[in-house]
TORGU-213292 format. One record per residue: residue number from 1; residue in one letter; x, y, z of N, C-alpha, C in turn. Coordinates in steps of 0.2 Angstrom, whole numbers. Layout:
BEGIN
VEXDREN seq type   nc1   nc2   nc3  cac1  cac2  cac3   cc1   cc2   cc3
VEXDREN NUM    A     X     Y     Z     X     Y     Z     X     Y     Z
...
***
This chain:
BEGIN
VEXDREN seq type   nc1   nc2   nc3  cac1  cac2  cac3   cc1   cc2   cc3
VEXDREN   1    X     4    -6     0     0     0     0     4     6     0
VEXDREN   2    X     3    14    -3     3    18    -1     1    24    -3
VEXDREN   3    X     4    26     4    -2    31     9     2    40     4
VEXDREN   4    X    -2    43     4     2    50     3    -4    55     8
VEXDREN   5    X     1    58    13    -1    61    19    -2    68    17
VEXDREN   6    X    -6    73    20    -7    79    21    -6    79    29
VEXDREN   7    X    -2    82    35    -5    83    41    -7    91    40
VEXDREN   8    X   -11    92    44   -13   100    44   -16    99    52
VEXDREN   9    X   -16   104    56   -18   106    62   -25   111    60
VEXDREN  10    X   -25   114    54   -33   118    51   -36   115    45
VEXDREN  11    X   -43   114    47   -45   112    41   -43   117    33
VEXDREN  12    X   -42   111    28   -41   113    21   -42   107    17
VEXDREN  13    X   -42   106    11   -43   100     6   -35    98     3
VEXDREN  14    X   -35    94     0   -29    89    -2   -32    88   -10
VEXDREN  15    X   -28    91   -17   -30    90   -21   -23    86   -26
VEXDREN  16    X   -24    81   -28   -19    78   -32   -21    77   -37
VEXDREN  17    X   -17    78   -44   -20    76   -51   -18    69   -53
VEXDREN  18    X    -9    66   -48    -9    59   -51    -2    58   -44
VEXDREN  19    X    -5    50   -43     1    46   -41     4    40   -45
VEXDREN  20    X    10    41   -46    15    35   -50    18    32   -45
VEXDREN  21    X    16    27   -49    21    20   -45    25    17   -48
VEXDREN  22    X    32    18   -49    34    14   -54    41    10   -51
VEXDREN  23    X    41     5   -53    43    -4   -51    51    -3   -54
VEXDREN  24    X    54    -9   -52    63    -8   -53    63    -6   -63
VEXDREN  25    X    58   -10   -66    58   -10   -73    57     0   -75
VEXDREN  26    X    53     2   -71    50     8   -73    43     8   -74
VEXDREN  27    X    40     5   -72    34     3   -76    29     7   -71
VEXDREN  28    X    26    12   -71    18    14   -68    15    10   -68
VEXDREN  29    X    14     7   -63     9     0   -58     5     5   -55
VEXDREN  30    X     2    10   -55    -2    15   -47    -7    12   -52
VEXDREN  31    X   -11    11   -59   -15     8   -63   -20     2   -61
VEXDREN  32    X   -14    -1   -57   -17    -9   -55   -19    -8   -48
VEXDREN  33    X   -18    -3   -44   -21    -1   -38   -27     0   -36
VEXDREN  34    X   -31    -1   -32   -38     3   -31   -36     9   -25
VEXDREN  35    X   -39    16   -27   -37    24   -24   -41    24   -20
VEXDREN  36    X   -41    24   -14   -48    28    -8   -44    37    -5
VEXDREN  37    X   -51    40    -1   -45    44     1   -51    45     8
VEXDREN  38    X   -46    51    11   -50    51    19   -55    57    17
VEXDREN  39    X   -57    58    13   -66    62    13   -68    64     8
VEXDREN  40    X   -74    64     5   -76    67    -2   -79    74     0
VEXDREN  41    X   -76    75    -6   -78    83    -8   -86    85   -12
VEXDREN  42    X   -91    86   -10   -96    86   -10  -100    79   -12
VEXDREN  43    X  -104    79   -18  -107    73   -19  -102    66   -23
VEXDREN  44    X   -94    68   -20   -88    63   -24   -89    64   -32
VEXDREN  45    X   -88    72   -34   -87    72   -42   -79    74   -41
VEXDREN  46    X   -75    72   -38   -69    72   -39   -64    66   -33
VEXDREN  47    X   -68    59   -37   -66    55   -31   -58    52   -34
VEXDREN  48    X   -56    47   -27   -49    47   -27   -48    41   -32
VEXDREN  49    X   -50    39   -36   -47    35   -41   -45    40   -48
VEXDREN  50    X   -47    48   -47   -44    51   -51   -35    52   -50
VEXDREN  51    X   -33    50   -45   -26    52   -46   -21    45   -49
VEXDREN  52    X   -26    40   -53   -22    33   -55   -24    31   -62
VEXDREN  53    X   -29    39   -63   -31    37   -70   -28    39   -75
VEXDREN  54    X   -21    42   -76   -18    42   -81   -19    50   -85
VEXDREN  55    X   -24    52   -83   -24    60   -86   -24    65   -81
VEXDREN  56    X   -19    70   -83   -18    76   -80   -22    83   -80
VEXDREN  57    X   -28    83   -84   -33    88   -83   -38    86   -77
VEXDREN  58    X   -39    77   -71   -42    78   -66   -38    76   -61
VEXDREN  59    X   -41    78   -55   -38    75   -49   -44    73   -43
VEXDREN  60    X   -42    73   -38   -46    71   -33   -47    76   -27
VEXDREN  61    X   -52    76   -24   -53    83   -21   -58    79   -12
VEXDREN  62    X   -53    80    -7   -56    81    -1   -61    85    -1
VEXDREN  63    X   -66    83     7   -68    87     8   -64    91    15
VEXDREN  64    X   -66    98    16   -62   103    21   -63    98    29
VEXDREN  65    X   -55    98    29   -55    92    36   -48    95    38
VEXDREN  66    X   -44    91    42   -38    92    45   -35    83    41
VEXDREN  67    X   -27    84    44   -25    76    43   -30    72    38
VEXDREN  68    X   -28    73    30   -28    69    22   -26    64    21
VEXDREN  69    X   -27    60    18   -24    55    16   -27    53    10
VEXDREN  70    X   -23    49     5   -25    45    -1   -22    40     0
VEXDREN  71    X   -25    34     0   -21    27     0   -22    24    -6
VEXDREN  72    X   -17    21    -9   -16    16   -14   -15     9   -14
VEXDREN  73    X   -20     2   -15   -19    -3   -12   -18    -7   -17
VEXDREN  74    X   -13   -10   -18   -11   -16   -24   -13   -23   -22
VEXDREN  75    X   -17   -27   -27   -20   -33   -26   -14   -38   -24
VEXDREN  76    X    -6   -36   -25    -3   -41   -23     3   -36   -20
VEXDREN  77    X     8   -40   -18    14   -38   -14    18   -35   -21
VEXDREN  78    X    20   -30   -21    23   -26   -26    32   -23   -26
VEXDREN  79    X    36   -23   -29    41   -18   -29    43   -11   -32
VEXDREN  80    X    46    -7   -29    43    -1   -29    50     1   -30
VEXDREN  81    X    51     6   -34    58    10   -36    55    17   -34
VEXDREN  82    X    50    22   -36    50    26   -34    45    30   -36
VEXDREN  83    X    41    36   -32    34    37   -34    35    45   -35
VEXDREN  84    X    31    46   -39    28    52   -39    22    56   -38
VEXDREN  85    X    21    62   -36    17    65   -34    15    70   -37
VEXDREN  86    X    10    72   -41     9    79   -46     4    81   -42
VEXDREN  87    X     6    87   -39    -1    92   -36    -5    96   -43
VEXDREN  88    X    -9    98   -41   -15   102   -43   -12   109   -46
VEXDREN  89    X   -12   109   -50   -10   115   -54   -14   124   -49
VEXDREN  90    X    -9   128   -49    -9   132   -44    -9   131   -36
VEXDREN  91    X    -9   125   -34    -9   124   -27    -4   122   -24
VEXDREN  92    X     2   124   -28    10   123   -26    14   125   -18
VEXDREN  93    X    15   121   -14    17   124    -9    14   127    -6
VEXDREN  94    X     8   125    -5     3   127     0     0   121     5
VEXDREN  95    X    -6   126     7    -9   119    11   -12   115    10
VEXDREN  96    X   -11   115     2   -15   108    -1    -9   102    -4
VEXDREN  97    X    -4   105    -1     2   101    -3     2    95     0
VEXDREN  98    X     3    89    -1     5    82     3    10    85     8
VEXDREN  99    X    13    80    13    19    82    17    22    75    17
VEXDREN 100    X    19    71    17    23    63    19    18    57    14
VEXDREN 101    X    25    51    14    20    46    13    23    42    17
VEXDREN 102    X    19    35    17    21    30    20    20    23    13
VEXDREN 103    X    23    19    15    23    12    12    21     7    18
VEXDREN 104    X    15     5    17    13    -1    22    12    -7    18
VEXDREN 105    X    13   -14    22    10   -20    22     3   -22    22
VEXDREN 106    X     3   -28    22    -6   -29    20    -8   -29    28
VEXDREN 107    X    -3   -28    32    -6   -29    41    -8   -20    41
VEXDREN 108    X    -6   -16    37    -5    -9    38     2    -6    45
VEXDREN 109    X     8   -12    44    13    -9    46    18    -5    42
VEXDREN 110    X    21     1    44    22     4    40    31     1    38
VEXDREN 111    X    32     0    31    39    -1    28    44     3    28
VEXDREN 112    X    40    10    26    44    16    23    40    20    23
VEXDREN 113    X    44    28    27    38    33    30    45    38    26
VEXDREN 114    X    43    43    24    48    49    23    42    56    21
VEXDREN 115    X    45    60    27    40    67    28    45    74    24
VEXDREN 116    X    43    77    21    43    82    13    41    88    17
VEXDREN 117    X    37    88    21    34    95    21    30    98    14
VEXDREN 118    X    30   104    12    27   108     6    32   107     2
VEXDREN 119    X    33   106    -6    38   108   -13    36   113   -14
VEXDREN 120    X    40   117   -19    35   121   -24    35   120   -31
VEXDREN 121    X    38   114   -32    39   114   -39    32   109   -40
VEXDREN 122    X    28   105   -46    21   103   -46    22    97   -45
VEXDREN 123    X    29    93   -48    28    83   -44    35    85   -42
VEXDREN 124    X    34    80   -34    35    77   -32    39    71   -34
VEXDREN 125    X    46    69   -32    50    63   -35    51    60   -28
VEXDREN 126    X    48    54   -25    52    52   -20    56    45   -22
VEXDREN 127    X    62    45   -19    63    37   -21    66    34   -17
VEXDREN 128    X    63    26   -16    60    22   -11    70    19   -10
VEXDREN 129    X    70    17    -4    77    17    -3    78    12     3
***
């Protein structure tokens, strides 16, 4: 699994366009994942399977809460070279920025956690180590 975190102490939204997962070969696997995330944004016209579908015109959209998350769950045990994260055009280094991910197991122990804070540039490169 993995998790891409927002902490915030004040309510705001968490809007991502796309997470990649790509494997030792290179290959974007986030495809074969099912997206949930921790609230919808009104009646879910911008739910979290938009960050794994491949196109950069949609994303996914919280509802206004504290502490976001989007989780990514792969049907089977997976390798992982290294992920990307594209935020939302215009909401660069701000509050709607991710700050952390974690890599969990199917018990939801965490493998690999690394906290980022805000970017300013639009994705994200983390690589799993």
């Amino acid at each position: 699994k993995v998790k891409i975190k927002l902490d915030s102490s004040s309510n705001t939204y968490m809007n991502i366009i796309e997470i990649r997962v790509f494997n030792p070969s290179g290959t974007n696997i986030a495809s074969t994942s099912t997206a949930t995330h921790s609230s919808n944004y009104g009646s879910n016209t911008y739910p979290a399977s938009k960050v794994i579908d491949g196109n950069t015109s949609s994303f996914n959209h919280t509802g206004s809460s504290t502490n976001h998350w989007v989780l990514l769950t792969f049907p089977n045990n997976i390798l992982i070279d290294y992920i990307e994260i594209v935020n939302r055009s215009g909401y660069l280094n701000g509050n709607r920025t991710p700050t952390s991910i974690q890599l969990l197991d199917s018990s939801d122990n965490v493998l690999f956690s690394q906290n980022f804070g805000t970017w300013p540039q639009q994705t994200k490169y983390i690589e799993i180590y």
